[in-house]
C-alpha positions in Angstrom: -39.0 -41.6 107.2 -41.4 -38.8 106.1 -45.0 -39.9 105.7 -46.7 -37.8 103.5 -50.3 -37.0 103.6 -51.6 -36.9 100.2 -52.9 -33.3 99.2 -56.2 -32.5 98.8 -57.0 -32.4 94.7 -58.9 -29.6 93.0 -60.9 -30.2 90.1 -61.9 -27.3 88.2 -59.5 -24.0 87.2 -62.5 -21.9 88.6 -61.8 -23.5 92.0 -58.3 -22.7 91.8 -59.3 -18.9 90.4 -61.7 -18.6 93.3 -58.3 -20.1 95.7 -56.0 -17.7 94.4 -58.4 -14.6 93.7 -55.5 -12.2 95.2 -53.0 -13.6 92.6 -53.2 -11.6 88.8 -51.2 -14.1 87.7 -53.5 -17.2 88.1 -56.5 -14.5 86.9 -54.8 -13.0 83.7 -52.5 -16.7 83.2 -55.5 -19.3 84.0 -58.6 -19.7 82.3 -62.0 -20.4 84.1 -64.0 -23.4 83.3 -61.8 -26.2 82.7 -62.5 -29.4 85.1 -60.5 -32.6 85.0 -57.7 -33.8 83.0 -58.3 -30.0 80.9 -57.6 -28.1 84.0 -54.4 -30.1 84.5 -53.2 -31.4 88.1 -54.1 -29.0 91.1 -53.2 -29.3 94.6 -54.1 -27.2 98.0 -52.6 -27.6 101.4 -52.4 -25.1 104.4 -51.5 -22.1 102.8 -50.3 -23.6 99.2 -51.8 -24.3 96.3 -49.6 -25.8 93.2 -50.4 -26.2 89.8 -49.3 -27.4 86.0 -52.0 -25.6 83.9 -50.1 -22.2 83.6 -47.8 -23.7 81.1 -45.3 -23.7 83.8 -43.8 -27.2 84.8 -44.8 -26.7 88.7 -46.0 -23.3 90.1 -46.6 -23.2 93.7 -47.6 -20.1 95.8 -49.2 -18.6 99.0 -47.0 -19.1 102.1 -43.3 -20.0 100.9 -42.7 -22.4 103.6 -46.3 -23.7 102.6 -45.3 -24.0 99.2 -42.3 -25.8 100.3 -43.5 -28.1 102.0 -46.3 -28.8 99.4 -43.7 -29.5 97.0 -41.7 -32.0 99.6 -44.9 -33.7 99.7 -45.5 -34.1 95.8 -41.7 -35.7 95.4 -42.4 -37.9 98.1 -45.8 -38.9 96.7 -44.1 -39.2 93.1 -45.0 -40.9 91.0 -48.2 -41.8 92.8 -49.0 -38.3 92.9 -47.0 -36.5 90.9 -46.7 -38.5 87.6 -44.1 -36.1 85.8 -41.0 -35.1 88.3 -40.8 -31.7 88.5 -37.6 -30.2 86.9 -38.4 -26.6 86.7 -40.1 -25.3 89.8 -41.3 -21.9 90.7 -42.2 -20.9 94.2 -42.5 -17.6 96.0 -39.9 -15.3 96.0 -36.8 -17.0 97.7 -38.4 -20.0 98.7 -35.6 -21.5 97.2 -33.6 -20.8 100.5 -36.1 -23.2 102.4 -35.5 -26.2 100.4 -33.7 -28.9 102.6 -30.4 -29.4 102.2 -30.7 -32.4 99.9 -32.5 -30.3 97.0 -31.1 -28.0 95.2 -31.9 -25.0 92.8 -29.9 -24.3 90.2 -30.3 -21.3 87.1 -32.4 -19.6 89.9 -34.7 -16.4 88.2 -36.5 -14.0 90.4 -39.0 -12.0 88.5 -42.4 -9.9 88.7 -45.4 -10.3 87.4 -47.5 -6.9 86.2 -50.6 -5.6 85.2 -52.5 -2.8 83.5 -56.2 -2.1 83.3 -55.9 1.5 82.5 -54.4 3.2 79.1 -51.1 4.1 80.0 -50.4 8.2 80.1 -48.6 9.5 76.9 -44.9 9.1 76.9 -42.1 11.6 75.3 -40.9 9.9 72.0 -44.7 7.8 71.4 -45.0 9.7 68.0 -42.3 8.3 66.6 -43.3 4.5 67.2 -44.3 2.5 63.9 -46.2 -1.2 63.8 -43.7 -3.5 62.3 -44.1 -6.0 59.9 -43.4 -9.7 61.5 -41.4 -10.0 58.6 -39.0 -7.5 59.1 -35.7 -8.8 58.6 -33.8 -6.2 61.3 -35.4 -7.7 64.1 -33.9 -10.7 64.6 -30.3 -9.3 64.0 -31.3 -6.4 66.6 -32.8 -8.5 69.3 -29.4 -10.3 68.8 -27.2 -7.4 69.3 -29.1 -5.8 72.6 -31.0 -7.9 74.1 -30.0 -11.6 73.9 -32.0 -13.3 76.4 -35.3 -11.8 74.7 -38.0 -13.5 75.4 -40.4 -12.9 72.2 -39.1 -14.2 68.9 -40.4 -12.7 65.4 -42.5 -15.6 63.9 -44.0 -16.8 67.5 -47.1 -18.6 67.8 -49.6 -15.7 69.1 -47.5 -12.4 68.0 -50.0 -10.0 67.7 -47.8 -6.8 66.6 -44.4 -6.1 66.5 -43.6 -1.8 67.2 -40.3 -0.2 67.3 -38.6 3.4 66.5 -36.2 4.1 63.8 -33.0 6.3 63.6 -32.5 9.2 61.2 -31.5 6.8 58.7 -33.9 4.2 58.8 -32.0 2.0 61.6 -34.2 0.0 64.3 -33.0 1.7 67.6 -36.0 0.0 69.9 -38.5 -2.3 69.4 -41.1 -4.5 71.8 -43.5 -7.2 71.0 -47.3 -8.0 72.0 -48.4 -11.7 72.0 -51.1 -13.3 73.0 -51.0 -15.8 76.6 -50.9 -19.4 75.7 -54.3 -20.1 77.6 -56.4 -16.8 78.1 -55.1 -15.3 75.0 -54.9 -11.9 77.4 -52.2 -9.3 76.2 -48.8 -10.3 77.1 -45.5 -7.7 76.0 -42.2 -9.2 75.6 -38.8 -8.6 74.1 -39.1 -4.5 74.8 -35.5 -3.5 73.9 -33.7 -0.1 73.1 -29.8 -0.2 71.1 -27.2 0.1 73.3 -26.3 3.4 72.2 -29.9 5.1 72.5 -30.4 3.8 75.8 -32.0 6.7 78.9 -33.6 8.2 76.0 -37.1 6.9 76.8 -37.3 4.9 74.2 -38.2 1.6 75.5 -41.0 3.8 77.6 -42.5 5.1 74.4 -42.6 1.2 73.0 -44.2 0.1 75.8 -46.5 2.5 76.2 -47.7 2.5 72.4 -48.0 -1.3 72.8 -50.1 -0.8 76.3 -52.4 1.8 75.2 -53.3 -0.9 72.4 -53.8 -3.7 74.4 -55.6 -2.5 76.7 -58.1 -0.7 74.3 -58.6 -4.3 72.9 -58.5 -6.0 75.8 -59.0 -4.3 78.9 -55.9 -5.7 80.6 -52.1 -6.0 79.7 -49.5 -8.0 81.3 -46.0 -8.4 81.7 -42.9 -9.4 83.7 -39.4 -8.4 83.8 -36.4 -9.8 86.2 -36.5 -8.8 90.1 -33.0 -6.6 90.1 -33.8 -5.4 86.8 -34.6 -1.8 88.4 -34.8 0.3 85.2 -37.8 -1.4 84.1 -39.6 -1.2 87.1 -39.3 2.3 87.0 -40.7 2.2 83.6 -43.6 0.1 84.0 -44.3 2.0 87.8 -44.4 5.1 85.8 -46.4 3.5 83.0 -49.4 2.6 86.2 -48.4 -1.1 85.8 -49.2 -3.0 88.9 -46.9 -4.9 90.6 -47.9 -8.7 91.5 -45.8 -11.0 94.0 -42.0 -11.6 93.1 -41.8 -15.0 92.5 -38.5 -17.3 92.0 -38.1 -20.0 89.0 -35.3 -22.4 89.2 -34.0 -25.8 88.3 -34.5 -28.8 90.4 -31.5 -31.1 91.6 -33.2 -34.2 93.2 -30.2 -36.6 92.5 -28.9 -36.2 97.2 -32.9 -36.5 97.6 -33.2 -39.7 95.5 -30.0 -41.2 97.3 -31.6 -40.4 100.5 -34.7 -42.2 100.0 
């Protein structure tokens, strides 16, 4: 039977900024200063680190075997340890694959992480973009229609602006949303979607862009992240000067064969 040796603990988010200094999502996502119970649970072993205080329910990174490992130890240490089981875990990018055979991910994600410290250059179509109201009715409905799995909802907690371009006739044909992160309150852009019809137009480039150039003139920074196979918008955001941060892999934890096991 395994026995684990209990990970060492860090106690400050500037620790773990100073750990992970390569990583633009711990320095755009985490906040400096926070020690104890504020910085949330934080552990480090060989080449992993693991965390709960970016909002997500267990991120790991460096090394992917590492990170597994590091989170093998956490279940076995649970709930001595780990006082909340970990349901949603994200690792590196496929360290899913390394998981022994008795855990196992399920709604597996693979996405990227980007950033951008410089105004974007000017995009074809940015003249016609126009700041929304959060209240626009058409939003909603449109996000509905062509892009379902959006991941920005009019009314959110920490929408900053809304921006989209209209048809001819007055009909939403792409739209895009900045929001402020949960615990920096850094730019964040979500929900950038172009109708169906209107798509390869460079739309969606002139929304994000118009949204960028904003954000960063505020800010000094502007983040995002899109799904790993979704091609198109890497090509967007590449051409935009977004920088590309490790790939990373979110999934759902089965522990019921690892509970039997025990």
């Amino acid at each position: 039977m395994r026995q684990p040796v209990p990970p060492a603990t860090i106690e400050s988010t500037d620790e773990l900024r100073d750990r992970l200094a390569h990583s633009a999502y711990i320095q755009y996502q985490v906040p400096p200063g926070l020690k104890g119970a504020r910085a949330g649970h934080i552990w480090a072993a060989a080449n992993a680190t693991a965390t709960t205080v970016t909002g997500d329910p267990l991120l790991i990174l460096g090394d992917a075997q590492d990170a597994v490992d590091l989170l093998l130890t956490l279940l076995d240490l649970w709930p001595t340890t780990l006082t909340v089981r970990p349901k949603v875990v994200t690792l590196p990018r496929n360290g899913q694959l390394l998981l022994p055979a008795a855990l196992t991910a399920e709604h597996v994600n693979h996405w990227a992480y980007r950033w951008l410290t410089t105004e974007p250059p000017l995009a074809l179509e940015e003249d016609r973009v126009l700041e929304l109201r959060e209240a626009d009715t058409r939003l909603r409905d449109f996000l509905r229609a062509h892009n379902p799995t959006y991941d920005i909802a009019p009314g959110s907690l920490g929408v900053v602006r809304w921006a989209g371009i209209e048809d001819d006739e007055g009909d939403l044909i792409a739209c895009g949303a900045h929001e402020r992160t949960e615990f920096t309150g850094l730019p964040y852009l979500g929900s950038i979607t172009t109708a169906s019809s209107h798509r390869g137009a460079g739309l969606g480039t002139a929304v994000t862009a118009w949204l960028s150039r904003r954000a960063v003139t505020e800010s000094g920074v502007c983040t995002l992240s899109h799904r790993s196979d979704n091609t198109t918008a890497s090509r967007l955001y590449t051409r935009l000067g977004y920088q590309l941060d490790d790939d990373y892999t979110t999934f759902n934890l089965n522990t019921s064969q690892w509970d039997q096991a025990r």
